[in-house]
N, C-alpha and C positions, 0 to 999 in steps of 0.2 A: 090338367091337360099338359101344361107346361112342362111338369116333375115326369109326366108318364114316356113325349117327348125326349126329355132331357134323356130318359135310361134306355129307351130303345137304341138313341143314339149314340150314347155309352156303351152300350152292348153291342153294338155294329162295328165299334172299335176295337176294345177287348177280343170281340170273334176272329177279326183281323189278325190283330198281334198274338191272339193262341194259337193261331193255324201255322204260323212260322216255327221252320225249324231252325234255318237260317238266317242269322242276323247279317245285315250287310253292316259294310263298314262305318257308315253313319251313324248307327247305331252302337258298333263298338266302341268309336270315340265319345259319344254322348257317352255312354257308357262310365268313362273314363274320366269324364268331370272336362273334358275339351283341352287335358293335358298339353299335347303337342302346342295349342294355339294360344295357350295364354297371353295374355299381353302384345298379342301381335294385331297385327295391320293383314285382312284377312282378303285373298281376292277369289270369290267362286267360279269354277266353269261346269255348269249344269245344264241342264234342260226338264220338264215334269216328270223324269222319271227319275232324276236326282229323290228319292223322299226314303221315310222309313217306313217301318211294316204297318203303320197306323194313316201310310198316306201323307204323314205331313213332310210338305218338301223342303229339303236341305236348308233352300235358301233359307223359310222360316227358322229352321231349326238355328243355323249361325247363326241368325241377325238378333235371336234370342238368349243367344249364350250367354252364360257369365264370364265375362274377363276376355271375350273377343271380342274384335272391331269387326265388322265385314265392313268391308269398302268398295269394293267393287262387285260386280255381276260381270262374264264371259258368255255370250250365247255362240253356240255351234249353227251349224245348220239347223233349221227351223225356228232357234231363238231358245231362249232361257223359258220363255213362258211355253213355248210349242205353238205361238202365233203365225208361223210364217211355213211356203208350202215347199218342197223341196227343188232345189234350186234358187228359190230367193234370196236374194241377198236382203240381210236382214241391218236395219241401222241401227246408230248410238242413241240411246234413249236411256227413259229412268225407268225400274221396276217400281209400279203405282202402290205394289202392296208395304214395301218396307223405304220405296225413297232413295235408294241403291243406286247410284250409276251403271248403267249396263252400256257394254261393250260388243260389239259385235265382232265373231270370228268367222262370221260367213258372208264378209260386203263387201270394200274396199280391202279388206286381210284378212287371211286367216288365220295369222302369227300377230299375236299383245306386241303393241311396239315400246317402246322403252320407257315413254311417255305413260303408258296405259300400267305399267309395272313402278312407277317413281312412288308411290307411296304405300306398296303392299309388300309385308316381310314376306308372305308366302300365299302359294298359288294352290288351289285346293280343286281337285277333279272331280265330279261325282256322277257319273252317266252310265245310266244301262245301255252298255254294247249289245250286238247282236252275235259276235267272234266271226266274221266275214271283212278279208280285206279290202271290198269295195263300197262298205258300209261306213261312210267318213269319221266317223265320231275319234274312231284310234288313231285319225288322222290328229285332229285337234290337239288329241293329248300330247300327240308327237311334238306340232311345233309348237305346244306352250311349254313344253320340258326344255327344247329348245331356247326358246326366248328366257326361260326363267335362270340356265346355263349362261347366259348372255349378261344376263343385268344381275347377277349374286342374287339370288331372290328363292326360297326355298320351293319344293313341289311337294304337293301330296297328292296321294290316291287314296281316296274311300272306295275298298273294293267290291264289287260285284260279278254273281256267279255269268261264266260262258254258257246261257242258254242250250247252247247243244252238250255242254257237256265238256270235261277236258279232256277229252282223248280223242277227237275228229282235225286229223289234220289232214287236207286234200288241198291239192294243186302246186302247181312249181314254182318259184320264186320268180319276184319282178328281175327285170331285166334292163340294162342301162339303154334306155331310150324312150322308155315305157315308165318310168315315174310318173306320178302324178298322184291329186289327193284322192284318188279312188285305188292307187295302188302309192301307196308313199311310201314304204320301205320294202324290202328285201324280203318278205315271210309269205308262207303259202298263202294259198284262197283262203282256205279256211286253215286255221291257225292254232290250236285246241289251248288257248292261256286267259285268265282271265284279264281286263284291264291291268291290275298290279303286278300281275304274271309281265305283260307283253312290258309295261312302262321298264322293270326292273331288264328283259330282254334288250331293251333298245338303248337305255340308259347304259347298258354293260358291253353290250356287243358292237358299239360305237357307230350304231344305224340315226343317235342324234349329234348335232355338231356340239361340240363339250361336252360337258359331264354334268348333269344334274344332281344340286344335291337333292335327292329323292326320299321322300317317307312315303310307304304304303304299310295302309292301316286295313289287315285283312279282314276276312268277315270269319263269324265263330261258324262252325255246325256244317259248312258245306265240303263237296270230297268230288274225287274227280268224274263220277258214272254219273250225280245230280244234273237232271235236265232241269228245266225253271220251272216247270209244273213240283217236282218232285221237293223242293223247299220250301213252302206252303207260303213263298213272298205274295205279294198282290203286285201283277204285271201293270206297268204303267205306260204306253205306246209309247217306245222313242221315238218314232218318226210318223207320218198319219198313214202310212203304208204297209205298219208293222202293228196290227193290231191285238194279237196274241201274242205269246211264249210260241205259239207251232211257225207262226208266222217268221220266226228265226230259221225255222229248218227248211221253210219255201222260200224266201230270197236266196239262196246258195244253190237251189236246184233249177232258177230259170232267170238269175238277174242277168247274167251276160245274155243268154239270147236276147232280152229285152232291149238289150242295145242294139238290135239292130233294125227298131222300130218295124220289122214286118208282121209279126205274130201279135198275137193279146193272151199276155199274161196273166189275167184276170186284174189288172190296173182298171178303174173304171165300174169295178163291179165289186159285188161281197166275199170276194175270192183272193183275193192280191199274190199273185207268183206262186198261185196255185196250178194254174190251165197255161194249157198250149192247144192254141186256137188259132183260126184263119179263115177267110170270108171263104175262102175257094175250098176247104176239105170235107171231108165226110166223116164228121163223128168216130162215127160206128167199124169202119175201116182202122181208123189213127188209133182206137180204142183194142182194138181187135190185134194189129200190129203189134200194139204196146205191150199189150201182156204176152204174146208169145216170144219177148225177147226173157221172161222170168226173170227179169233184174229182181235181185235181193232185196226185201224190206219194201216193195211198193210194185202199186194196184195202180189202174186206172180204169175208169168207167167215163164214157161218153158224154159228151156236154154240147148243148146250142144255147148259144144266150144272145142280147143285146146289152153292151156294156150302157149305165146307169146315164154315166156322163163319162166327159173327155176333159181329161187335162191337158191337152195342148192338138196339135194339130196333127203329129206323129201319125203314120200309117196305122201302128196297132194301137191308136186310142180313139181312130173314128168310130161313131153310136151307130155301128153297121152290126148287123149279127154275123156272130162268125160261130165256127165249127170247130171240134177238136175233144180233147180229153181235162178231165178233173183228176189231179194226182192225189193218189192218197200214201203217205209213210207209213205204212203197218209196221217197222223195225225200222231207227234212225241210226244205229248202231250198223248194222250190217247194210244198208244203202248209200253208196257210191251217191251222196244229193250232184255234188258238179256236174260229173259224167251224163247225169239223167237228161239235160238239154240238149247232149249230144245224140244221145239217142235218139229221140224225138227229131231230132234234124236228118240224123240215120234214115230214118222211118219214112220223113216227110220226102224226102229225096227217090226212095224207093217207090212209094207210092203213085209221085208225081213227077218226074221228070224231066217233066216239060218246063215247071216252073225252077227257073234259077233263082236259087235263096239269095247266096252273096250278091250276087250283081244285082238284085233288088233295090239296092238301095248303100254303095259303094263309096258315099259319104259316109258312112257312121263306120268302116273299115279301122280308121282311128280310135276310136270310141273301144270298140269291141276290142280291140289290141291292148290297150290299155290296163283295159278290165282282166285279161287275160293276163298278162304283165306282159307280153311277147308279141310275135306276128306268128312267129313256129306255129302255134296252136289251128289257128285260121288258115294257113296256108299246108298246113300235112291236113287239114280234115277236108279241105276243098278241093283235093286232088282225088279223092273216091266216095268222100261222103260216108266214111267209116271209122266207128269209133276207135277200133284196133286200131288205128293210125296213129293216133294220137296220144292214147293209153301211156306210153312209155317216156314220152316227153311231159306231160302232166302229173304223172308219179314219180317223175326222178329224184323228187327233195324233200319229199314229206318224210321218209324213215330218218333222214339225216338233222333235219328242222327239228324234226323229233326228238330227238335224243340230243340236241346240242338246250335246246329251252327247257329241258327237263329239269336242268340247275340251278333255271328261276325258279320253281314250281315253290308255293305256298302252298298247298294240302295236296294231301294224296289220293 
């Protein structure tokens, strides 16, 4: 029973690793016999989806190596292990499995302080992005390339593919006043580079303070049209909101409106940044509205739900049922995801009139600015409640962001 066991479970592995086309970069350095790291003093910053195509995560894979030390653990938001809920601030503790000191970069810092860097030759990255600037993770890597510019201490990136793809890049660049770690540097919404791509961008384009010295260790087998379905990796949630590979192409099509806590995104439900929803709409109208604007690459059919539970107290995460539509991406390639919230604001405006979105709820105006990298954005779409307004100011940087990161680019 034991032996029969053992090879099922054998086989569950092997299935795994045959189904990959693409090796991430974890995998290429194992590969490698752990070349770069020999003899050094090793510091991770991961999360559970740091792993390779067999599932086992990074950390193991280091703390196993021959002839590395790991010495430390880095957690992002949620934590090294993915213990913690978004926004938590996460503390210094030990990793139980290997005895590792972990670090937290989402509590009292989110930049290693010199202290946290005094015994590691080098800083090693290993996190599935989602390629969305308000998705912090690219933050992390930012200010640990930074700090590691700071204290002589080298960087690496074990690469992984941009879920959507390398060629979507939508939205205009942050703007000086509008920093912050939901927009930390200078690059579109969405941003079409992988991890190693953007690190190699920031490191060069002097968007970090000093110069990192930088290694990134690509991955074999991926190219720039690969979606995350299309590498046959095993998707591992980087954040508990992000539960698929699709789930990449719905954060970018309704996280900014979510900041403005009046709609339900499907936060709360088996849908996350799928729907646009509201106690006060009509399904079947929003639905009906929605497809006769024929946006490109996407459907939408009618939805009432009562969300599961509420993560906090927000207007759109009370267990009220609300109304509204389920987005579907039938083409990710030819669908505008940013613009799609605006539409639906388009829509909601038209229909209803009466209700004023922005002045709803005129605290979170911050918030949404932010995310946006600008005020421009919110302030030309709340003059008519139309997406022509805005159009030209949200696509003024993507051709040019374009073609300036194209000189990072690791595969084609």
């Amino acid at each position: 029973m034991k032996r029969t066991l053992l090879t099922i479970l054998l086989g569950a592995v092997l299935t795994l690793a045959a189904g990959a086309i693409v090796k991430p970069g974890i995998e290429v350095l194992r590969d490698g016999g752990f070349a770069p790291l020999q003899g050094k003093r090793v510091g991770l910053v991961t999360n559970p989806s740091g792993i390779d195509n067999n599932l086992k995560s990074t950390v193991d894979i280091l703390h196993e190596a021959p002839g590395v030390k790991l010495v430390a653990l880095f957690g992002p938001e949620h934590g090294v292990r993915g213990n913690a809920h978004a926004g938590d601030a996460v503390g210094d503790e030990t990793d139980p499995a290997t005895g590792v000191k972990m670090y937290s970069l989402y509590g009292k810092t989110h930049k290693p302080t010199a202290e946290m860097l005094r015994n590691i030759d080098v800083l090693v990255y290993d996190i599935q992005d989602i390629g969305c600037r308000s998705y912090t993770f690219y933050a992390t890597m930012g200010v640990c390339m930074e700090a590691c510019a700071e204290n002589n201490v080298e960087f690496m990136v074990l690469d992984r593919p941009n879920p959507l793809g390398g060629n979507k890049v939508e939205g205009n660049l942050v703007e000086e006043g509008y920093f912050s770690f939901v927009s930390k540097y200078a690059i579109p919404y969405l941003y079409g580079l992988t991890p190693g791509e953007l690190a190699r961008f920031l490191n060069e384009e002097g968007h970090i303070k000093g110069h990192a010295r930088l290694t990134v260790i690509p991955m074999e087998g991926w190219n720039r049209n690969m979606k995350f379905r299309d590498t046959g990796m095993p998707w591992v949630l980087p954040s508990p909101q992000i539960p698929t590979p699709e789930s990449a192409f719905y954060y970018p099509l309704s996280g900014i409106l979510g900041e403005l806590y009046i709609f339900n995104t499907g936060i709360g439900y088996t849908l996350p940044f799928q729907l646009f929803c509201a106690t006060w709409a009509d399904a079947e109208k929003v639905a009906k509205a929605m497809n006769a604007l024929n946006l490109p690459g996407l459907k939408f059919r009618p939805i009432n739900i009562k969300p599961f539970f509420a993560l906090s107290v927000d207007v759109n995460q009370e267990r009220k049922e609300v109304h509204g539509v389920q987005t579907y991406i039938t083409d990710v390639d030819k669908a505008n995801l940013t613009l799609t919230q605006f539409y639906f604001l388009q829509v909601m405006h038209e229909l209803y009139p009466e209700v004023q979105i922005f002045e709803q709820n005129p605290k979170r105006y911050a918030m949404f600015d932010k995310v946006c990298g600008t005020k421009e954005i919110r302030e030309r779409f709340c003059k008519r409640y139309r997406v022509e307004d805005i159009i030209p100011y949200w696509t003024k940087d993507a051709e040019a962001f374009r073609l300036r990161s194209a000189k990072y680019y690791l595969y084609q």
